[in-house]
C-alpha positions in Angstrom: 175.0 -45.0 -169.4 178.8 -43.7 -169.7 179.7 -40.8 -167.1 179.7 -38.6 -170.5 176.5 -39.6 -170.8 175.6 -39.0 -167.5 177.4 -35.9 -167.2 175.1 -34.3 -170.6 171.8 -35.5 -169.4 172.0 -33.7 -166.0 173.3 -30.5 -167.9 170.5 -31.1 -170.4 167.6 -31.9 -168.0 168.8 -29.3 -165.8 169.3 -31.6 -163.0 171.2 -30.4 -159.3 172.2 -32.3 -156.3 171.1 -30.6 -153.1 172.9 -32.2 -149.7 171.3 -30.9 -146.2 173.8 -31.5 -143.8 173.8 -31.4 -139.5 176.9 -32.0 -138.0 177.5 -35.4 -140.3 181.4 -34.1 -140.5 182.9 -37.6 -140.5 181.4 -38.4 -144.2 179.9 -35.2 -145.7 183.5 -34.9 -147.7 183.2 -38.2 -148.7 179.4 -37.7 -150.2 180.9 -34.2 -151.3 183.8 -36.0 -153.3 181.2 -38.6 -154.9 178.9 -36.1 -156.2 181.3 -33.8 -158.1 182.7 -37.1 -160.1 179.2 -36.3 -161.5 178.8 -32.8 -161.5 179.2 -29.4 -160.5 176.0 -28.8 -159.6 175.5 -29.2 -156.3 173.9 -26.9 -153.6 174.8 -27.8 -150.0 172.6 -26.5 -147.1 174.4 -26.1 -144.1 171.4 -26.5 -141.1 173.4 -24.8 -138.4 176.0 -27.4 -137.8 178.5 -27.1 -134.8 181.2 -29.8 -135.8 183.5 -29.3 -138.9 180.8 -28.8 -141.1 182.2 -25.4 -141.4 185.3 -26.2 -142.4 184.8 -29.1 -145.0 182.8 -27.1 -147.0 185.3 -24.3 -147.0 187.6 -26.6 -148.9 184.8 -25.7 -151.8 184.5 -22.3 -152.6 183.1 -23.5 -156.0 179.9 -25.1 -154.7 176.8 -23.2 -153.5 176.5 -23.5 -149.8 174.1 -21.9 -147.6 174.3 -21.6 -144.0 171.5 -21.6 -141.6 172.3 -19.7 -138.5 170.6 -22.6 -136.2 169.1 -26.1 -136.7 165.3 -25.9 -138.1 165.3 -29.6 -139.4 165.9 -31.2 -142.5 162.4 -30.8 -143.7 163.5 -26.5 -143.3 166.7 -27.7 -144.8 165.1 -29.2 -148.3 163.2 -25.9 -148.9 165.1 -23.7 -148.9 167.5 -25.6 -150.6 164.7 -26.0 -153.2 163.9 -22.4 -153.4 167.7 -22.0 -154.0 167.7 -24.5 -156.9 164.6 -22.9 -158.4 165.6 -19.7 -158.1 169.2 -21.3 -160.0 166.8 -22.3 -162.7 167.1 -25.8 -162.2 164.0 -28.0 -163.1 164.9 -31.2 -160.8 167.0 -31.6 -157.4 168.3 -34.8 -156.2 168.7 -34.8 -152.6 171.1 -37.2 -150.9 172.2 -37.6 -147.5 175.1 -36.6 -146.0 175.5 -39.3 -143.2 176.9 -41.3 -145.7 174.6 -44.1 -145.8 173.6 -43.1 -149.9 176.0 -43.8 -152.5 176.8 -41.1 -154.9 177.4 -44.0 -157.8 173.9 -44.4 -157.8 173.5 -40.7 -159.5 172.9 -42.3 -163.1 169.9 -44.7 -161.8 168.4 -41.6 -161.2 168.7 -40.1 -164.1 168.5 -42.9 -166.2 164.6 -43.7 -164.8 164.0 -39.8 -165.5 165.1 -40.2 -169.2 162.7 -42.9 -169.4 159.9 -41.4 -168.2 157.4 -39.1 -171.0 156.3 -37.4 -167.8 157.4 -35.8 -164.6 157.9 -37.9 -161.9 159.2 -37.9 -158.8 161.7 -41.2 -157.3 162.2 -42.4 -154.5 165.4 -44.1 -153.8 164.5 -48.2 -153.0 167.1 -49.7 -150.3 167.1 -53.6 -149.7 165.5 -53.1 -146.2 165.9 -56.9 -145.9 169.6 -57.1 -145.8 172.1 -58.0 -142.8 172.7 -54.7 -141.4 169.7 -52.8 -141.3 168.4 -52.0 -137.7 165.0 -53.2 -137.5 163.2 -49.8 -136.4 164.2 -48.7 -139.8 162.7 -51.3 -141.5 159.7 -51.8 -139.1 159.3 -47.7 -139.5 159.2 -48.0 -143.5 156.8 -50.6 -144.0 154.5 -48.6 -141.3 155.3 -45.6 -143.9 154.4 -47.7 -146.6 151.5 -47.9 -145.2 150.0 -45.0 -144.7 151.8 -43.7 -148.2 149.3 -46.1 -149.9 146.0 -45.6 -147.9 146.9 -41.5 -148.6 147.3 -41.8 -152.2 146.6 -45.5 -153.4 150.3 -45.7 -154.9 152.3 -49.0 -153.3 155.7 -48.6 -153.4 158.8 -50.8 -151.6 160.5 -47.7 -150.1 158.8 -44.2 -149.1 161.4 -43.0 -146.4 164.7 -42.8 -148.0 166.2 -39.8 -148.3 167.8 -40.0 -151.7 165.0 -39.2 -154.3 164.8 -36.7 -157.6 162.3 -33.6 -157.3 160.4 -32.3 -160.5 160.9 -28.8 -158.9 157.8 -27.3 -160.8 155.3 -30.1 -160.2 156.1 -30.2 -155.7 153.9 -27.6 -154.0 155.4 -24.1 -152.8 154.1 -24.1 -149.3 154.4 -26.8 -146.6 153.2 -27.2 -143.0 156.0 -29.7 -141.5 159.6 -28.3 -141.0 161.3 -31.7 -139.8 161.8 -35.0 -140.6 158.1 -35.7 -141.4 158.4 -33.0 -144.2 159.9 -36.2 -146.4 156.3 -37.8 -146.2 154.0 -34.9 -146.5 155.6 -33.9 -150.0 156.0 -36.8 -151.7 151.8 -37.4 -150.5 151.2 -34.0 -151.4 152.8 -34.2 -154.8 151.2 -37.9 -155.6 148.0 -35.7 -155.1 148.6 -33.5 -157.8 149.1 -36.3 -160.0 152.5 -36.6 -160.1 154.1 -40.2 -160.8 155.5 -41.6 -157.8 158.2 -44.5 -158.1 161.1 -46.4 -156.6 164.3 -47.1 -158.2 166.9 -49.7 -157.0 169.7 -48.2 -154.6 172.4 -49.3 -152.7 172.5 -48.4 -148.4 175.0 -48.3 -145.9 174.4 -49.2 -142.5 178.3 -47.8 -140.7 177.8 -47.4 -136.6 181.0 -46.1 -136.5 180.3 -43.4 -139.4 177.0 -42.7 -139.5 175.2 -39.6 -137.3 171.4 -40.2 -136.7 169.5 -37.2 -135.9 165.7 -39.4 -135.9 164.4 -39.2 -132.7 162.0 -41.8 -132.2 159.6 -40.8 -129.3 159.4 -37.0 -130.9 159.6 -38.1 -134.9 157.1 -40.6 -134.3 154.8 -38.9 -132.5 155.0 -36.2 -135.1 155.3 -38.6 -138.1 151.7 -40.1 -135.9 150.1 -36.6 -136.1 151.1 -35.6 -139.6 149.5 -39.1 -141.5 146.4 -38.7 -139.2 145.8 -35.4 -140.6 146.8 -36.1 -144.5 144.2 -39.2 -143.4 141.9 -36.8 -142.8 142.4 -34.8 -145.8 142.4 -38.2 -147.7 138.8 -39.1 -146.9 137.1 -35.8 -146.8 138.5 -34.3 -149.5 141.3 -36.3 -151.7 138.7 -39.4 -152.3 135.8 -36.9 -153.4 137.7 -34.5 -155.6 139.0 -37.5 -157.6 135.8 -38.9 -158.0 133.9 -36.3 -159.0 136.8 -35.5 -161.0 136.6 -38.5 -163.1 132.9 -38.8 -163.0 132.8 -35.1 -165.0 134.6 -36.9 -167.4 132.5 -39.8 -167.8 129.0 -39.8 -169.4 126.4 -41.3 -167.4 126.3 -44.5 -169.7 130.1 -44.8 -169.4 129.7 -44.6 -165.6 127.2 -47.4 -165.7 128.9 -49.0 -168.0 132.7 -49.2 -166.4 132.1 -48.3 -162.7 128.5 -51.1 -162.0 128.1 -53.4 -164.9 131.7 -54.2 -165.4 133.3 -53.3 -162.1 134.8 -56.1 -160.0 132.3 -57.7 -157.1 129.1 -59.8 -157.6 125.6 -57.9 -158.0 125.2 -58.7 -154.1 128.2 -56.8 -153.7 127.6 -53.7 -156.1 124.0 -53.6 -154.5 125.2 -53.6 -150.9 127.8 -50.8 -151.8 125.0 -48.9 -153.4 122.8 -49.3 -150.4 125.6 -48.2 -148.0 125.9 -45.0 -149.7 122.0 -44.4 -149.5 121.8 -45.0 -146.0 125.1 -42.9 -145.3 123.6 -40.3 -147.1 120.1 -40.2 -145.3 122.0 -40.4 -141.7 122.2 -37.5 -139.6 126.1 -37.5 -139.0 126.5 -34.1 -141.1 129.6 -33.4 -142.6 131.1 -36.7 -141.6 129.0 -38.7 -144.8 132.7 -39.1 -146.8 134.7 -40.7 -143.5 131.9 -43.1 -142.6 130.6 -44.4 -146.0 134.6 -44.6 -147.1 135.3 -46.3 -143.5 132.3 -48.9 -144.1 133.1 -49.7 -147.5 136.6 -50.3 -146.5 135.9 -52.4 -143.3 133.4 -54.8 -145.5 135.3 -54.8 -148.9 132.5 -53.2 -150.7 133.2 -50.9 -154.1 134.4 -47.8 -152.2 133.3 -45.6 -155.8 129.5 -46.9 -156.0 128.9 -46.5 -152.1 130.5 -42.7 -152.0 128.5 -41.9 -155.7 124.9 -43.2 -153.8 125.7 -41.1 -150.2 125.5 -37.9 -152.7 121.5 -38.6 -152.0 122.2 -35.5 -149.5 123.5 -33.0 -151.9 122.2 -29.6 -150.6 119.5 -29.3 -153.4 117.9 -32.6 -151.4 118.1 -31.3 -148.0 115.0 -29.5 -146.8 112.8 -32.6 -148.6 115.5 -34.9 -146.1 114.8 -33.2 -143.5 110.9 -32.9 -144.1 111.1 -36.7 -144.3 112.6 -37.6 -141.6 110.7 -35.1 -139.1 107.7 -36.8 -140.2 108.6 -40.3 -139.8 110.3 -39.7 -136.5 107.1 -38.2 -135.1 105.4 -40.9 -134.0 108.1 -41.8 -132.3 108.2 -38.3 -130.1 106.3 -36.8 -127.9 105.5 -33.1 -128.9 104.2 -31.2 -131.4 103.9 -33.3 -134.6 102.4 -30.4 -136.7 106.3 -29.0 -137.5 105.9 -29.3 -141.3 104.0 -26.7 -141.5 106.6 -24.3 -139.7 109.6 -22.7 -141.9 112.4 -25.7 -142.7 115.9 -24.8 -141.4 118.5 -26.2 -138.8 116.8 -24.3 -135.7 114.1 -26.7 -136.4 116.3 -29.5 -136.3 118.1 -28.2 -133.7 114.7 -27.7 -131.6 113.5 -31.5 -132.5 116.5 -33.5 -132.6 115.5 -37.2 -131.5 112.5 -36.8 -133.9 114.4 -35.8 -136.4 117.6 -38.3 -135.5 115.0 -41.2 -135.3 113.0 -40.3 -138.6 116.2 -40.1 -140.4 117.5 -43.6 -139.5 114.0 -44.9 -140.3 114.6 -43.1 -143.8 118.1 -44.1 -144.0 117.5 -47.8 -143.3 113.8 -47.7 -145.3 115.8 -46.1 -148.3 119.0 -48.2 -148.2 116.4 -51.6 -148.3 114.6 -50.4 -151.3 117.6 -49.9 -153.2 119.4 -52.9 -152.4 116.2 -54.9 -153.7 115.8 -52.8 -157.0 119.4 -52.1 -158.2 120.3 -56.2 -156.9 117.2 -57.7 -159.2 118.1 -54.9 -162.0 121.5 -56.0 -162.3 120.7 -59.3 -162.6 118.2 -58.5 -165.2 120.4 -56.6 -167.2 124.2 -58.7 -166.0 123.2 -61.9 -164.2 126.0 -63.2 -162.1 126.5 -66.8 -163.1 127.6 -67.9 -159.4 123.6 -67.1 -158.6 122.0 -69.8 -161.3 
């Protein structure tokens, strides 16, 4: 694209450059300078900077700066310079750094891989991580973001911790629980959970010692980085991996589900039967509320199909309960000394509560009983219906 060209689609798409800054005077002119051969729209957020920050910026009475009265982080930085941009009427921010390792000539890749795109999306900017130059806790600390980018939100991408990306400003959520450097990660998880797009495109990095001002603390950030994927784990298994399937089983007839998700789904029919009989003896265990972790966890750990073994644990939706429960008090009270005449008493969780080893051990004698008898039926049913020609 020509910078015309360049120039009209970011006045067209309504695209602004926002540049949190923290005492990075030696090149935030520079990065400044860069920008405005692109355009004029460009927010700067000031984060409480005590070097020359002050002054650069005065040199551009033209731009929109705001200044925070004292430091709250970069992840405090990008909101409200969001809120500023939204409230501008801008639909998309690009945010680039101001410790000049980004280069503003990269602008048009940007906006080029947004003009290409029939969707919103949001980019991340992909440095060569591999090249002379690059301290190796930076690139050690982005394929462990990778990482955890991917198990969060099954997207793999090259590059999840730069800096330099493009917003859709509508499509990001409004409210966040990180202020600081982890904010980077939570939002671009949180928006690949609404469905967002999320992709890389090709940048160039610097690397200057002499230039460039680091404000990543390693013990702290990591710590925190630690803390913030264990919970969006969390979220991930108990919630994330659910909604989506029940979300795209309500748009599948049952037929199609049998159709796409056991006959023609990848594995053997040992395979689709074991992951079916996972989820049945999940389901029947007594680890309440912890069903979704452990059949996920188990199906993960022993590469089984991670959709059939969470669809068969739904054996313990709250309609089946109380016949669960009656189940497995009864077969665990052989087992127990006591009174074995508790069927006849009201069914609730007091009951439970009061019987717990007979009801523990009747429901891993249901679970296991249960999980057995489906393995042999859906395994010889399968290869009644789909016969896997590695088994003749």
């Amino acid at each position: 694209m020509t910078l015309p060209e360049v120039q009209n689609a970011i006045s067209a798409k309504k695209i602004c450059v926002l540049i949190p800054t923290y005492n990075n005077g030696k090149t935030l002119k520079r990065v400044i300078d860069g920008v405005l051969d692109y355009t004029r729209d460009l927010i700067v957020i000031n984060d409480g900077s005590t070097d020359s920050t002050g002054e650069i910026l005065a040199q551009y009475p033209q731009l929109q700066v705001i200044h925070l009265p004292e430091n709250k982080g970069k992840g405090n930085g990008l909101k409200t310079g969001f809120r500023k941009a939204k409230e501008l009427g801008y639909h998309y921010a690009i945010t680039i750094d101001s410790d000049g390792q980004h280069y503003p000539d990269d602008i048009p890749v940007f906006v080029e891989a947004l003009l290409s795109e029939k969707e919103d999306v949001l980019l991340i900017g992909n440095r060569n991580m591999a090249q002379d130059g690059i301290p190796k806790k930076s690139s050690f600390g982005n394929r462990f973001s990778n990482f955890w980018f991917w198990f969060e939100t099954g997207i793999k991408l090259e590059d999840t911790q730069s800096g330099y990306r493009l917003y859709p400003l509508h499509k990001i959520p409004k409210k966040y629980f990180t202020p600081k450097f982890e904010f980077e990660i939570e939002i671009i998880v949180r928006t690949a959970w609404r469905h967002v797009p999320v992709k890389n495109v090709p940048v160039k990095v610097l690397y200057d010692p002499a230039e460039r001002v680091s404000h990543f603390r390693p013990f702290k950030d990591f710590t925190r980085i630690s803390i913030l994927n264990t919970i969006l784990v969390t979220i991930t298994l108990l919630y994330i991996i659910p909604r989506n399937f029940i979300n795209n089983f309500r748009k599948k007839s049952i037929r199609r589900f049998i159709k796409e998700d056991v006959l023609e789904s990848d594995g053997t029919n040992r395979t689709k039967a074991f992951s079916l009989a996972l989820g049945v003896f999940v389901g029947f265990s007594p680890f309440w509320g912890f069903h979704t972790l452990i059949v996920i966890s188990l199906a993960v750990l022993f590469k089984l199909n991670k959709v059939l073994a969470f669809f068969a644990s739904n054996v313990s939706l709250p309609p089946f309960i109380p016949f669960i429960i009656a189940a497995s008090l009864f077969l665990g009270a052989p087992f127990v000394d006591g009174n074995s005449n508790l069927l006849s008493q009201e069914l609730n969780f007091d009951l439970v509560k009061n019987n717990l080893l007979q009801y523990v051990i009747g429901s891993m004698i249901l679970a296991v009983s249960a999980s057995a008898l489906t393995w042999i039926v859906i395994y010889f049913l399968l290869n009644k219906v789909s016969p896997d020609k590695t088994d003749f």
